[in-house]
N, C-alpha and C positions, 0 to 999 in steps of 0.2 A: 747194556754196554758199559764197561769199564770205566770209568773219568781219571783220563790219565795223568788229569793234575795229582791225584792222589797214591800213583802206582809206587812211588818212593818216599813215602811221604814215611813218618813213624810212627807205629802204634797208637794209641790214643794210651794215655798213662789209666790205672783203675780208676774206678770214681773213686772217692773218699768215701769212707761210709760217715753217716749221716751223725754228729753230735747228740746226744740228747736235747740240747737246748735248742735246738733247729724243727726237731718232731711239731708239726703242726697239734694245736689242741685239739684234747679230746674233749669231750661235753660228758667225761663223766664224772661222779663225786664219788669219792673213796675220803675215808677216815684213816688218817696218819697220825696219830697222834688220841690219846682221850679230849674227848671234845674240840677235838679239832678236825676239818677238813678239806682235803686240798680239790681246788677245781682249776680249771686251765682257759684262759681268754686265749683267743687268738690276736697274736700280732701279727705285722709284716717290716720287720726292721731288717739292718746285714744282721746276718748270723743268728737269728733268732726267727722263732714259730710261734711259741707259746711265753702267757707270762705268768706265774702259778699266783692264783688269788686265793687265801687261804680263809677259812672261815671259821669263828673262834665262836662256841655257844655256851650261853651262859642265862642266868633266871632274868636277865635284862634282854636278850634278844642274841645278837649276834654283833661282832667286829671282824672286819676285814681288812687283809694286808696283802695290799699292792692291789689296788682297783682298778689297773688294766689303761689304756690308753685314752684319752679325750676326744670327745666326737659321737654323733648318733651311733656310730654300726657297735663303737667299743661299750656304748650306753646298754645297749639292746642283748647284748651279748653278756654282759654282767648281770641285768636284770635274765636273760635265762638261767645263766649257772646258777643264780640265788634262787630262782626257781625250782629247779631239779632237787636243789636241797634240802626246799620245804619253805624258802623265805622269800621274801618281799623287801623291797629297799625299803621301805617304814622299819623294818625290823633290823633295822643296823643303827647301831648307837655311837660306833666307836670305826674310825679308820685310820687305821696302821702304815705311814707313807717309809718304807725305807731308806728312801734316797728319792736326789730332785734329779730322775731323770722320767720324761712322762709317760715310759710304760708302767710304771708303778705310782704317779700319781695323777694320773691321766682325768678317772671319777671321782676325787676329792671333794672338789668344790661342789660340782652338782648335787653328791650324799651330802653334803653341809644344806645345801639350800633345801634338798627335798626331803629327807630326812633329821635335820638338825645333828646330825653325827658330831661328834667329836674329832678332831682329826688332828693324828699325834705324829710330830716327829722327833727328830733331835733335834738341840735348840740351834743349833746352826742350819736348820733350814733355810735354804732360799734358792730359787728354781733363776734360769739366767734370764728369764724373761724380767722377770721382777731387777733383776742386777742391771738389765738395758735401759729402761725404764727411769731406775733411779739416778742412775752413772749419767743420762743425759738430761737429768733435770736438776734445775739452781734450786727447786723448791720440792722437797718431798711431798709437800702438800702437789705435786701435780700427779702422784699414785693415781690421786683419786678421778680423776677428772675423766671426761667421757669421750673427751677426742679423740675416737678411734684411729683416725689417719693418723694424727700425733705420735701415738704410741706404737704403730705399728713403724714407722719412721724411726723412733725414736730406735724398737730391737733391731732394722737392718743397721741402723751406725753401727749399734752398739757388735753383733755380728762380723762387722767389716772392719771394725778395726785393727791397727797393725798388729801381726802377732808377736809376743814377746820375743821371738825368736828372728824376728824381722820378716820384710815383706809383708804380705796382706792373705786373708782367707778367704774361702769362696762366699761365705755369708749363709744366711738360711735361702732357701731356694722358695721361686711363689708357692708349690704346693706347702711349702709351711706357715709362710704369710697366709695363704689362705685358708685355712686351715685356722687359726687365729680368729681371723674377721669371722669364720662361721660360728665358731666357740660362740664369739662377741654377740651376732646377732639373735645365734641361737639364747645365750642365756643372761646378756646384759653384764659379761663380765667374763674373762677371759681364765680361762681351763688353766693356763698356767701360771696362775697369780694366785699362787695357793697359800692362804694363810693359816696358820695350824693354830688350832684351840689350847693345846696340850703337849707346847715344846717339853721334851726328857733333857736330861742331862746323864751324864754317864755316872750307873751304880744306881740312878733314882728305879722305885719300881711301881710297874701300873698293873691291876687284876683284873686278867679276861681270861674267857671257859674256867669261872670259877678258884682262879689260884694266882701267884703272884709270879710275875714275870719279870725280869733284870732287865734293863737297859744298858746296852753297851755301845761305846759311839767307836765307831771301824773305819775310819778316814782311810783314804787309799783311791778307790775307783771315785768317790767324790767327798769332797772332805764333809758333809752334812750325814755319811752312812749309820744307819742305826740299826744294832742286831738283839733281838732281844730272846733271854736265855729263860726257861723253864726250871730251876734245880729239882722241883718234884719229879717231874717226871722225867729229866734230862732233855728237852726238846731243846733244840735252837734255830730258829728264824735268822738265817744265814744274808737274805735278799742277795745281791749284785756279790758282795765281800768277796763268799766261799760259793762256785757254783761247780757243776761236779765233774763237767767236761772239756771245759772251757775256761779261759784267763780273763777277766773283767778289763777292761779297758782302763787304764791309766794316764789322765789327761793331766796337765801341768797349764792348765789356761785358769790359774787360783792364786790367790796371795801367798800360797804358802810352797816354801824357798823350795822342799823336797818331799814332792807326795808320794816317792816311791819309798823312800824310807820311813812315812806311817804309812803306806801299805804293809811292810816289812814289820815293823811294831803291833801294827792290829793285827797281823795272819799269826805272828807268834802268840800271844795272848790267847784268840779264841785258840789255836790249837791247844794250847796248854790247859785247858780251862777239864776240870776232871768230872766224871759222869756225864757227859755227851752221851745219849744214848741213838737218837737219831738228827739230821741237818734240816732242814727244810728251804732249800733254796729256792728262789724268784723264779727260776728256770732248771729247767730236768727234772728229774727223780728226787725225792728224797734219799738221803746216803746215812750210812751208818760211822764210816771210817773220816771224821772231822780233823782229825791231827794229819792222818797221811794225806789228806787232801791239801791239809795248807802248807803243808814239806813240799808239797809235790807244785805248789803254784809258785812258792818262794824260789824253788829249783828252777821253773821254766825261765821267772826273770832275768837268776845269777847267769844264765846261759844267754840269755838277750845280751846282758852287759858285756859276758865275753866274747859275743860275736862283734860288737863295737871297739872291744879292745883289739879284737885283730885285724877291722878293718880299719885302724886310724893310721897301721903303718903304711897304706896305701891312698890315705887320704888327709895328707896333713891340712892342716886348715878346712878342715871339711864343714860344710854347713850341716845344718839340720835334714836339709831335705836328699843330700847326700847320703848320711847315715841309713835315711829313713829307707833310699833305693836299694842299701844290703841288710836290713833287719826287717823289712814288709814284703810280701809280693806283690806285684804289681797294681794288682786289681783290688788290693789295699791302700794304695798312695792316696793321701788325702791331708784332711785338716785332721782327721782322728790318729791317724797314722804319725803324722810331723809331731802330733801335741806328744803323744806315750815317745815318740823316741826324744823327745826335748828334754821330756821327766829323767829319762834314762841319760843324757848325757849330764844334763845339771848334779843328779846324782853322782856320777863320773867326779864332776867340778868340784862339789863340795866336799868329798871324800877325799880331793887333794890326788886326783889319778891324774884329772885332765885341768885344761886351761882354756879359758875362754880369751875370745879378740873379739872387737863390734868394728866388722869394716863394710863399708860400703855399705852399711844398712842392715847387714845380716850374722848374726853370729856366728861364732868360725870356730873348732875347738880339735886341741890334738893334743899328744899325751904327755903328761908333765912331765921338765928335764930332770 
């Protein structure tokens, strides 16, 4: 029988077809690169499936970049892919964190304690666990301390604090608190309190699979991003920066005034950068075309901002969360949602388009006279 709630109902829209960076992982190893090769963790984050862990060999063992999320199943899962490719967590010397968000530095700390790894970032590392942590302590000497209650207290303030945009955020939710306390119990110090051995600086260079590699620091998706370049053979370890189907997320919850315009300075750079032979991003495919890729994410912005320039004549005074209802859809509204469109109207602000008011708590912005 018919369900006549549905007889005038409309079509159902096509699906979407599927991003690359959504492909759930595969368990297999393929070589991308000379002495290099890519394997794939599974996540389960929005908009994401896989997170590509790349394996760098050399007469010392092996280094690996972006070691997958924190927790026994992402443990178990890294220790297979190392498996299939012939190694052993003893056999990692060196780990490559791109950026502090924990799908790519999830097994840090555990390859540090079980392996003694090295673990490199840029010198601006620092994961917001670590920022909660300090931000509500009078004594940095409290890092160390082992009151777990304390510290798990300490990241929900720090979480729920006002956002700079006014009003408040939803905070981490208990599965991430918990999540935490299991890290804690499980290895007497928490997954996301990752301290690196071997901060880069931009231009310094580090040699793994036998050659030297450039450190380039890529602020934008978070200002700590590190990409590092091959010129022998033209590789470049892209992470979160350049991904190949997809726009990285752009948060503005940092000290720094407009992170969309060092997004804009670092996509320009690495595209320019000559003899790129192939990308090697965090998620999806490896890609050959690095310059049209970063035209092409520079472009989706410039059209974010002018979708804001033409909703401000209908929204004078508009808040952030207004904006964010005609540049997201729906089932994107959120705290990630409100931070990238903050980035994008602050940009607006400081480029002398738009103007800011703080009323009632909440920032309010329309377009300069």
């Amino acid at each position: 029988m018919t369900d006549q709630s549905d007889v005038h109902s409309p079509p159902e829209p096509p699906a979407r077809p599927r991003k690359q960076e959504q492909e759930p992982a595969s368990d297999e190893v393929t070589e991308v690169a000379p002495g290099v090769l890519r394997t794939q963790l599974p996540i389960h984050m929005p908009g994401l499936g896989h997170v590509n862990c790349y394996v760098l060999e050399d007469e010392r063992g092996i280094a690996v970049v972006d070691p997958g999320l924190p927790g026994p199943e992402a443990w178990a899962d890294l220790q297979d892919r190392l498996g299939r490719a012939g190694y052993r967590i003893t056999d990692v010397h060196t780990v490559i964190v791109t950026h502090s968000h924990p799908d790519h530095f999830g097994g840090a700390v555990r390859l540090r304690a079980e392996a003694e790894a090295d673990v490199v970032t840029h010198a601006t590392f620092r994961t917001l666990v670590s920022d909660a942590v300090v931000t509500d302590s009078e004594d940095s000497a409290d890092l160390h301390v082992n009151d777990l209650d304390a510290q798990l207290a300490a990241i929900e303030r720090f979480f729920k604090r006002p956002a700079p945009w006014g009003g408040t955020r939803s905070g981490p939710g208990p599965e991430f608190l918990a999540r935490l306390r299991a890290d804690y119990e499980a290895y007497g110090e928490f997954s996301f309190r990752v301290a690196p051995t071997r901060p880069l600086t931009d231009g310094q260079t580090i040699r793994l699979a036998r050659r030297e590699w450039v450190a380039l620091h890529t602020p934008g998706h978070t200002h700590d991003h590190l990409c590092l370049f091959d010129p022998e053979y033209g590789v470049m370890f892209t992470g979160d920066h350049v991904l190949p189907s997809i726009t990285p997320h752009i948060g503005a919850l940092n000290e720094h005034a407009d992170p969309l315009a060092l997004f804009f300075e670092s996509l320009n750079r690495i595209g320019a950068m000559p003899d790129v032979r192939i990308a090697l991003p965090a998620h999806g495919h490896p890609f050959a075309d690095l310059r049209g890729r970063t035209e092409g994410i520079i472009e989706h912005h410039a059209e974010r901002l002018d979708v804001i320039r033409r909703a401000a004549a209908n929204l004078p005074d508009g808040t952030v969360d207004d904006f964010m209802r005609v540049l997201f859809r729906e089932r994107s509204w959120g705290d990630m949602a409100q931070s990238e469109t903050y980035a994008h109207l602050e940009h607006l602000r400081l480029s002398g388009e738009f103007v800011r008011s703080d009323e009632g708590g909440l920032a309010r912005y329309r377009r300069a006279e």
